[in-house]
N, CA, C and O of each residue as an XYZ file, in Angstrom:
584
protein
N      -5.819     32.547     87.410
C      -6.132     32.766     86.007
C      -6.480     34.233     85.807
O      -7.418     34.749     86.416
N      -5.595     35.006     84.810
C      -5.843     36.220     84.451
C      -7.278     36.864     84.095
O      -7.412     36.188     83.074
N      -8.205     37.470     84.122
C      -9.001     38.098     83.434
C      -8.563     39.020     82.328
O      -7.655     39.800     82.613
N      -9.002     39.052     81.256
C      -8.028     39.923     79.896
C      -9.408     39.838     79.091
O      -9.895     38.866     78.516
N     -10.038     41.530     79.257
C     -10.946     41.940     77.894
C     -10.474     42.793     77.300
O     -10.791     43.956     77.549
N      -9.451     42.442     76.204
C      -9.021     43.421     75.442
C      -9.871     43.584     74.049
O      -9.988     42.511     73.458
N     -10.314     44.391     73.583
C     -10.669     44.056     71.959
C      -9.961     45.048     71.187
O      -9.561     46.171     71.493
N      -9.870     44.114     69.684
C      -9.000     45.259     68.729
C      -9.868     45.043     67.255
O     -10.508     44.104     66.782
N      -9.621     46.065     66.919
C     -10.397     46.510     65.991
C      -9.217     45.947     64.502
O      -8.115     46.495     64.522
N      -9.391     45.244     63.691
C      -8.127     44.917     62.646
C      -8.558     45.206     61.511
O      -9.487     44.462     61.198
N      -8.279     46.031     60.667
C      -8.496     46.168     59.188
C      -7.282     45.965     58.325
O      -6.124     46.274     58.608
N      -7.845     45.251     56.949
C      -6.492     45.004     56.016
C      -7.278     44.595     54.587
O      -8.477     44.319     54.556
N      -6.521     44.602     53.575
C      -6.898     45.544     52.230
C      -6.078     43.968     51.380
O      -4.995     43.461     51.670
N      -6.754     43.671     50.650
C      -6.159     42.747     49.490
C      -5.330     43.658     48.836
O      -5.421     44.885     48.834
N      -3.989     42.486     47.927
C      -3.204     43.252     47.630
C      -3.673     44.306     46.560
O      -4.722     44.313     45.917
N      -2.431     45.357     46.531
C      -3.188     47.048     45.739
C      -4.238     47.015     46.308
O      -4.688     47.812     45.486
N      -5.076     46.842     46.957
C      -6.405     47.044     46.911
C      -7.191     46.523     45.918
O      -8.182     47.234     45.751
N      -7.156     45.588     45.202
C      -7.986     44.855     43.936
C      -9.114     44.497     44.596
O      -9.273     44.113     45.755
N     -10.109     44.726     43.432
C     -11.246     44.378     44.534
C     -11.897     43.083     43.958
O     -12.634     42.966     42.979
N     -11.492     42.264     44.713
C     -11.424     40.847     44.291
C     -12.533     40.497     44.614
O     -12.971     39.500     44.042
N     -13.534     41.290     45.807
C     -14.296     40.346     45.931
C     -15.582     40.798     45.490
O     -16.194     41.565     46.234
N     -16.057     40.472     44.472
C     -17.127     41.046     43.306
C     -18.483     41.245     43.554
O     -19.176     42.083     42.978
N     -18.920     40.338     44.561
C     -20.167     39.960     45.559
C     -20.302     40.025     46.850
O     -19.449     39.782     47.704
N     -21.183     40.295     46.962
C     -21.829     39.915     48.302
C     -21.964     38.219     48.687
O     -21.416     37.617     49.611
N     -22.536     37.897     48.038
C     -22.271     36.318     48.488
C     -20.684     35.753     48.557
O     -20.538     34.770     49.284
N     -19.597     36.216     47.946
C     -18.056     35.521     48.150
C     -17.837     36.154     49.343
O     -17.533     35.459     50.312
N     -17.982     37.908     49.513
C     -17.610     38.290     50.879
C     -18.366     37.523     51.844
O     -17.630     36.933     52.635
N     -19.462     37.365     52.007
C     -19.900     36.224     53.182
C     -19.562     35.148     52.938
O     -19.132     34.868     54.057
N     -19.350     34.019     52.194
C     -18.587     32.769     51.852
C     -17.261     33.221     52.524
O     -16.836     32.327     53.256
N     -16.402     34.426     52.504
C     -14.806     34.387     52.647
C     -15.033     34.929     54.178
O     -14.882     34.056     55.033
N     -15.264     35.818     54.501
C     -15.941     36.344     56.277
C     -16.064     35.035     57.377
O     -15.422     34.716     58.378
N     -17.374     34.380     56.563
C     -17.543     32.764     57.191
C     -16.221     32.242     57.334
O     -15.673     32.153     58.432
N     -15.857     32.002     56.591
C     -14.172     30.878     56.673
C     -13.805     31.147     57.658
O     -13.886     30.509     58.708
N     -12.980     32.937     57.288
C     -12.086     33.261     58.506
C     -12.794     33.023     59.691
O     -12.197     32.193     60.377
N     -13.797     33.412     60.183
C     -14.711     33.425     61.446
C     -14.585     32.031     61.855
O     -14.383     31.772     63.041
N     -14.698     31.008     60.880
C     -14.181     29.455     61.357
C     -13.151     29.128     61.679
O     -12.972     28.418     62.669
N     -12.258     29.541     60.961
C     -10.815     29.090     61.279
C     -10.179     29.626     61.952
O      -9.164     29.049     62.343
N     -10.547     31.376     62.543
C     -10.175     31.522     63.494
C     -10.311     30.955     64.792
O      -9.389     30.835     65.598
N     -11.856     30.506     65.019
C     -12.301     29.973     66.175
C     -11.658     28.448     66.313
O     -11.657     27.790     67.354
N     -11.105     28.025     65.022
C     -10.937     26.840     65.262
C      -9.126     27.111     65.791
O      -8.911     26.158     66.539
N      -8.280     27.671     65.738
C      -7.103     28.611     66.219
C      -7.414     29.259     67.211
O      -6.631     30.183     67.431
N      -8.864     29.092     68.445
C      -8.320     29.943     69.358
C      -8.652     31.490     69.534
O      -8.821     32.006     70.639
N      -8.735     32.253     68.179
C      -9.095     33.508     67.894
C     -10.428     33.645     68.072
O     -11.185     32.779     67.631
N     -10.988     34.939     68.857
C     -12.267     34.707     68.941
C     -12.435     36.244     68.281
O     -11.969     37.308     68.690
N     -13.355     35.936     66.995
C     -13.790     37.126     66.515
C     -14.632     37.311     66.572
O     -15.262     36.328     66.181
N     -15.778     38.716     67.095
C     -16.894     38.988     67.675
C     -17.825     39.436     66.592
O     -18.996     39.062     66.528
N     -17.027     40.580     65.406
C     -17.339     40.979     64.354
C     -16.757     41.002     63.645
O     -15.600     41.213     64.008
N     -16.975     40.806     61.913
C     -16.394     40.000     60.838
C     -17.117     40.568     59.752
O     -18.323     40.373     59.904
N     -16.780     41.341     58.472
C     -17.285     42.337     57.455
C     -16.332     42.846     57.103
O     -15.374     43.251     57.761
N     -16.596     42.874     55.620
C     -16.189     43.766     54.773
C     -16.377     44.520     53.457
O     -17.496     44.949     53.173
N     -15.809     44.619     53.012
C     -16.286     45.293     50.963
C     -15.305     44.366     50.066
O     -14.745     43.312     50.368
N     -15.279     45.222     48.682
C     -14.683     44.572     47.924
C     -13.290     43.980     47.785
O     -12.869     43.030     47.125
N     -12.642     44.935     48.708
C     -11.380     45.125     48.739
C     -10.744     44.754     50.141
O      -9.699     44.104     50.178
N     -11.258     45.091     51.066
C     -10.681     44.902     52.834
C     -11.537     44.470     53.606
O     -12.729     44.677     53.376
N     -11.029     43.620     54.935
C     -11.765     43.209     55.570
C     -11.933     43.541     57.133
O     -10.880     43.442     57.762
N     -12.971     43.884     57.811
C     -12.921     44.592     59.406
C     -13.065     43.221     60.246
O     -13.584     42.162     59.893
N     -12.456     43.561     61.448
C     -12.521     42.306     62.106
C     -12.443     42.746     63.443
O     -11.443     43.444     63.608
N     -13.309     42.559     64.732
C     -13.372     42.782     65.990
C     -13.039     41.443     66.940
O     -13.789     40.504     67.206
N     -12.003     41.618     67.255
C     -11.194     40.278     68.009
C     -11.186     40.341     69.437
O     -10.489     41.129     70.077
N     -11.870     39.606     69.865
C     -11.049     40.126     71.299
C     -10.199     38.899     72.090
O     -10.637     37.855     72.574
N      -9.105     39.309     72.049
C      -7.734     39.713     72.461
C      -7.616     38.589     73.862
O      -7.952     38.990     74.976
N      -7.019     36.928     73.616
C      -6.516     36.782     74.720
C      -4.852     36.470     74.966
O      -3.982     36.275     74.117
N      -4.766     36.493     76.186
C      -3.526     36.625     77.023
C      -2.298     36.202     76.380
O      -1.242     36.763     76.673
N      -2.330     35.492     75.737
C      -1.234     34.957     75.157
C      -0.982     35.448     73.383
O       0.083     35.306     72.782
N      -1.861     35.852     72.982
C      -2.024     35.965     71.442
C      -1.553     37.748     71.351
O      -1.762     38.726     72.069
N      -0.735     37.473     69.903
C      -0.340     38.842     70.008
C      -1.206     39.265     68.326
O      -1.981     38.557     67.683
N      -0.668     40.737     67.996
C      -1.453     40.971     66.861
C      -0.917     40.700     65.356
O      -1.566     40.569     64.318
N       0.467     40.659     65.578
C       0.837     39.731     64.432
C       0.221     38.440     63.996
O      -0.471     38.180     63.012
N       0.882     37.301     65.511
C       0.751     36.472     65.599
C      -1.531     36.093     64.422
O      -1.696     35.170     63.624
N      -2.438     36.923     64.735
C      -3.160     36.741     64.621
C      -3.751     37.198     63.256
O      -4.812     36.811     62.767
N      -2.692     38.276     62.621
C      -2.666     38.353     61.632
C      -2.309     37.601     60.810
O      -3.070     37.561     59.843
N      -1.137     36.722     60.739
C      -0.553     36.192     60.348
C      -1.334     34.378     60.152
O      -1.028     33.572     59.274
N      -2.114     34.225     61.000
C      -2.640     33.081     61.024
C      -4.018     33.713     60.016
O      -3.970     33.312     58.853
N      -4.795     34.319     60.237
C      -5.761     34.682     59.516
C      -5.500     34.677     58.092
O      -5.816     33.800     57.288
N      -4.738     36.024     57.823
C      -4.591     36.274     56.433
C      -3.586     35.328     55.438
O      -3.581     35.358     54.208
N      -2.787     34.532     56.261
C      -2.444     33.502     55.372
C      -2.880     32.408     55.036
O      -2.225     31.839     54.163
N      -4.180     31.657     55.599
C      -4.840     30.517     55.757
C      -5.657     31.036     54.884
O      -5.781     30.353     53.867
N      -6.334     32.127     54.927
C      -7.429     32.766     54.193
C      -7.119     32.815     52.582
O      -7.827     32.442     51.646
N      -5.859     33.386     52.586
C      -5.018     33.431     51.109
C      -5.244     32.220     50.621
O      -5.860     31.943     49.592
N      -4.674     31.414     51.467
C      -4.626     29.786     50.777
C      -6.033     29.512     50.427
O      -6.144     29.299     49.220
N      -6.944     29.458     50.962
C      -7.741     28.791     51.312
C      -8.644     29.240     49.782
O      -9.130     28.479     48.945
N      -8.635     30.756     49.818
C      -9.599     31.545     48.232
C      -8.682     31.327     47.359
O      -9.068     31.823     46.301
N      -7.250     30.649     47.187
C      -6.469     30.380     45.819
C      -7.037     29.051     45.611
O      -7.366     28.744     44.465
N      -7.201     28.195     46.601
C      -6.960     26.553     46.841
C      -8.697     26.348     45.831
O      -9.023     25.661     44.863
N      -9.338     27.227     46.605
C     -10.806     27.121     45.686
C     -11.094     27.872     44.761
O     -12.237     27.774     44.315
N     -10.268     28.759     44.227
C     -10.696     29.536     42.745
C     -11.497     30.298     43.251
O     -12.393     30.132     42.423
N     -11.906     31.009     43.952
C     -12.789     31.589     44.517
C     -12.879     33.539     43.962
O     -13.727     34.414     44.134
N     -11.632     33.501     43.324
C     -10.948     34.648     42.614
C     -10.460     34.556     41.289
O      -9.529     33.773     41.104
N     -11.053     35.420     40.004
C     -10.310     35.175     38.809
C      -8.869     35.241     38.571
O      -8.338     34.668     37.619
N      -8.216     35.958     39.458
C      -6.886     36.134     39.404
C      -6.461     35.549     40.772
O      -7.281     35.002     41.510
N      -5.223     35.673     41.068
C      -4.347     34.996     42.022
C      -4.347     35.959     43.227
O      -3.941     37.121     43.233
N      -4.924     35.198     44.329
C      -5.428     36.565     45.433
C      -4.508     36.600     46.346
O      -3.908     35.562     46.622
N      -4.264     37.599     46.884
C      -2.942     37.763     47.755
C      -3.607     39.217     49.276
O      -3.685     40.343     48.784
N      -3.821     39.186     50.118
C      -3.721     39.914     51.018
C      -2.554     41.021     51.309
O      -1.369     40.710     51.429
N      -3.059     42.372     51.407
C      -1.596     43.544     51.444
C      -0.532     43.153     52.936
O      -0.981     43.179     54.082
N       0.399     42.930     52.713
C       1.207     43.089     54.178
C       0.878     43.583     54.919
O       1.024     42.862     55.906
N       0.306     44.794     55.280
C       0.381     45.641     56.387
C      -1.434     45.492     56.855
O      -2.273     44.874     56.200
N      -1.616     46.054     57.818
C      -2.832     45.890     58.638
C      -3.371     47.216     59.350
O      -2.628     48.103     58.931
N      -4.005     47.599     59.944
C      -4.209     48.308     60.731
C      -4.995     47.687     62.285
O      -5.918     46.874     62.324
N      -4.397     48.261     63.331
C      -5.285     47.536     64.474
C      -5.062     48.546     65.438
O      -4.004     49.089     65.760
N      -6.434     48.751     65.930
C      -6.422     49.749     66.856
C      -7.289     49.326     68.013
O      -8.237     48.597     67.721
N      -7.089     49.740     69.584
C      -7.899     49.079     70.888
C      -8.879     49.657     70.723
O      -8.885     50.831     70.353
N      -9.892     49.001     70.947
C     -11.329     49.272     71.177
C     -11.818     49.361     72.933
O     -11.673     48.317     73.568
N     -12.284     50.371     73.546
C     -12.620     50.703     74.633
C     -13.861     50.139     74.849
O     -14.638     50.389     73.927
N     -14.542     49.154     76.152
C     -15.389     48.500     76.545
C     -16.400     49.498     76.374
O     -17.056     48.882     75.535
N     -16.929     50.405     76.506
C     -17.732     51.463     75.967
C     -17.897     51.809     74.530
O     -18.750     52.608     74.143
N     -16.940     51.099     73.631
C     -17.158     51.702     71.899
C     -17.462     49.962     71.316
O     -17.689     49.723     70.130
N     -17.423     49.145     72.129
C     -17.540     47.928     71.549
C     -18.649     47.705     70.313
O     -18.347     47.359     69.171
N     -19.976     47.978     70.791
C     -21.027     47.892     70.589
C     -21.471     48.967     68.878
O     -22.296     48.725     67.997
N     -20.428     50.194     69.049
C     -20.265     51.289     68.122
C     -19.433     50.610     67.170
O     -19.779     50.869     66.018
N     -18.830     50.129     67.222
C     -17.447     49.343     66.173
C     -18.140     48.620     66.027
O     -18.080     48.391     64.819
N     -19.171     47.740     66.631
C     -19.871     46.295     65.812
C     -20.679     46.678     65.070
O     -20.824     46.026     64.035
N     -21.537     47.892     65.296
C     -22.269     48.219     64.164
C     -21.827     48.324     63.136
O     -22.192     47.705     62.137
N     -20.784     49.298     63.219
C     -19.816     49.580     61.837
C     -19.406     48.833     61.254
O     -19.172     49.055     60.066
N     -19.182     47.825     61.730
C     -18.591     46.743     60.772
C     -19.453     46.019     60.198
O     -19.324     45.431     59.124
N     -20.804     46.050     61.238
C     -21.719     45.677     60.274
C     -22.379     46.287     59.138
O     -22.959     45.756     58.191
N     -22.202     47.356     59.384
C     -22.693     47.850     58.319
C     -21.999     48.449     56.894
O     -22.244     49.318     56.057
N     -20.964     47.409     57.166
C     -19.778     47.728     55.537
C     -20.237     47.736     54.234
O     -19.647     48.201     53.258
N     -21.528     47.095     54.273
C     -21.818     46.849     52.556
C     -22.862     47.943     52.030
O     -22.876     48.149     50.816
N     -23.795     48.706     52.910
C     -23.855     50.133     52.662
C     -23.102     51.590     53.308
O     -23.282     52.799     53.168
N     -22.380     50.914     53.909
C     -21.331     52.518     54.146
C     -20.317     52.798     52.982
O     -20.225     53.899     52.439
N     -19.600     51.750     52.663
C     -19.145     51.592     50.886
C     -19.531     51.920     49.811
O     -18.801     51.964     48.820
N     -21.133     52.297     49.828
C     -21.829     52.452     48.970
C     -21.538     54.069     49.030
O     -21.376     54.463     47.875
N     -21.443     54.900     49.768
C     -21.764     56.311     50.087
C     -19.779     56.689     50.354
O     -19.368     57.825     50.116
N     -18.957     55.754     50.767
C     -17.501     56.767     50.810
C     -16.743     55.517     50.361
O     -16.964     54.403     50.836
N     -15.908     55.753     49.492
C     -15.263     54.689     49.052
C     -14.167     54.231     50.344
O     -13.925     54.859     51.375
N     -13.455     52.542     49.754
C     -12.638     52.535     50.961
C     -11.042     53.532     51.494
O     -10.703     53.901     52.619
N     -10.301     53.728     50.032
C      -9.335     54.423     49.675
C      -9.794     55.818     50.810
O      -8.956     56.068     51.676
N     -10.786     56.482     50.795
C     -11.111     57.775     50.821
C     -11.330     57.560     52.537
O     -10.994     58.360     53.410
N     -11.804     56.615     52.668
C     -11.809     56.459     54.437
C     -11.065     55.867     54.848
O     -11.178     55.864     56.074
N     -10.166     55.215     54.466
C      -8.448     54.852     55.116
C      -7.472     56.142     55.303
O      -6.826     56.337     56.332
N      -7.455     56.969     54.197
C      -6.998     58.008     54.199
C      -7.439     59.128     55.261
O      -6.604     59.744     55.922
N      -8.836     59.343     55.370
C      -9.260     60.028     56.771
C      -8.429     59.510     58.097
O      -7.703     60.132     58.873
N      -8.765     58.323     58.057
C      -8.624     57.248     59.373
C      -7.219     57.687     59.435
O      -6.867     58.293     60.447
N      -6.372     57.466     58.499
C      -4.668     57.676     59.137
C      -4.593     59.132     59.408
O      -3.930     59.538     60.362
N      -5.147     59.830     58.730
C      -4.695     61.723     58.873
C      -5.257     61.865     60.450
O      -4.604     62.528     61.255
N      -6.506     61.203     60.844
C      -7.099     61.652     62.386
C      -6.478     60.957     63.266
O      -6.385     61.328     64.436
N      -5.893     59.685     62.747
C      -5.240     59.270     63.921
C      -3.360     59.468     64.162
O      -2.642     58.992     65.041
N      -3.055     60.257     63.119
C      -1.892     61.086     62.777
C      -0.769     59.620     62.665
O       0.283     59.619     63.305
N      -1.145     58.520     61.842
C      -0.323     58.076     61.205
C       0.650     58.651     60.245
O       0.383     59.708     59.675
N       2.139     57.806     59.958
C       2.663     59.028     59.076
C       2.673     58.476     57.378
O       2.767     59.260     56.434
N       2.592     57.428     57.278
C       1.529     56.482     56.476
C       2.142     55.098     56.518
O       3.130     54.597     57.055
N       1.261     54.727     55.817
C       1.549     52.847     55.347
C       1.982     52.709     54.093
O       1.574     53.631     53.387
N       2.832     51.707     53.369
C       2.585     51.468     52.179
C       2.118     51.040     51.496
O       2.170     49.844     51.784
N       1.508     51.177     50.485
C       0.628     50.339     49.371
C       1.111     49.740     48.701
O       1.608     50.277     47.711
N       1.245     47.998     48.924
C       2.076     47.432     48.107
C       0.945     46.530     47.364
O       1.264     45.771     46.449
C-alpha cells in the first residue's frame, strides 16, 4: 500500500464572480455541505472557507483521485444542492475554471490559516484584486471569466 501526502490548495469563483453568497451564515451552511459530501465521496478536505464570491479548499490528495475528477464532484453537487434549496435569489452556477496549486508539507499549516481567515482578509483586499496578484506572481497567462 502506497503512502501519498499530497495536498492542494483549490480555489474557484461562482459564476462572473456574483457574489451570491450574502452572509456569513449561507457561507458556513454551503462550506459545511461541501465538507460533507466530500467526505462522504472519499475527498478529504482539511480546510474549507470562503467570501462572497469563491471558495478555498485544502484537500489532501489520494492515490487514485485526480483534480478534475474532484472538482467536478464538488462543484457540481454543490450547484445542485444551493439551486435544489433556494439557498440563492438567483440561479447559482459555479465558474468553470479553478485554480489548484501543491501545497508543501512545511506551508500546510500557513495555507490553513489563510483560509481560515477569509472573512476578514476580504474585508481589507477584495477577491478580484488578489486573484489578479496570485496569477501575475505565479506567471499565469490568464484564465477566463466566464
Amino acid at each position: 500500500m502506497p503512502y501519498i501526502k499530497v495536498y492542494i490548495h483549490f480555489v474557484w469563483s461562482t459564476k462572473k464572480r456574483f457574489p451570491f453568497f450574502t452572509s456569513q451564515e449561507l457561507r458556513e451552511q454551503v462550506w459545511m455541505h461541501i465538507h460533507d459530501y466530500a467526505s462522504s465521496k472519499g475527498i478529504v478536505i482539511d480546510q474549507i472557507n470562503g467570501y462572497a464570491e469563491h471558495c478555498h479548499c485544502l484537500v489532501s490528495l489520494r492515490g487514485e483521485q485526480t483534480l478534475g475528477e474532484i472538482m467536478k464532484l464538488i462543484k457540481g453537487e454543490s450547484s445542485h444542492w444551493i439551486n435544489k434549496g433556494n439557498l440563492t435569489e438567483e440561479k447559482f452556477a459555479w465558474q468553470d475554471e479553478y485554480f489548484a496549486m501543491a501545497v508543501s508539507p512545511s506551508m500546510v499549516e500557513k495555507v490553513r490559516a489563510y483560509i481560515r481567515s477569509q472573512e476578514s482578509h476580504h474585508q481589507i483586499k477584495p477577491f478580484q484584486q488578489e486573484y489578479d496578484d496570485l496569477i501575475q506572481k505565479i506567471g499565469v497567462q490568464t484564465l477566463k471569466n466566464d
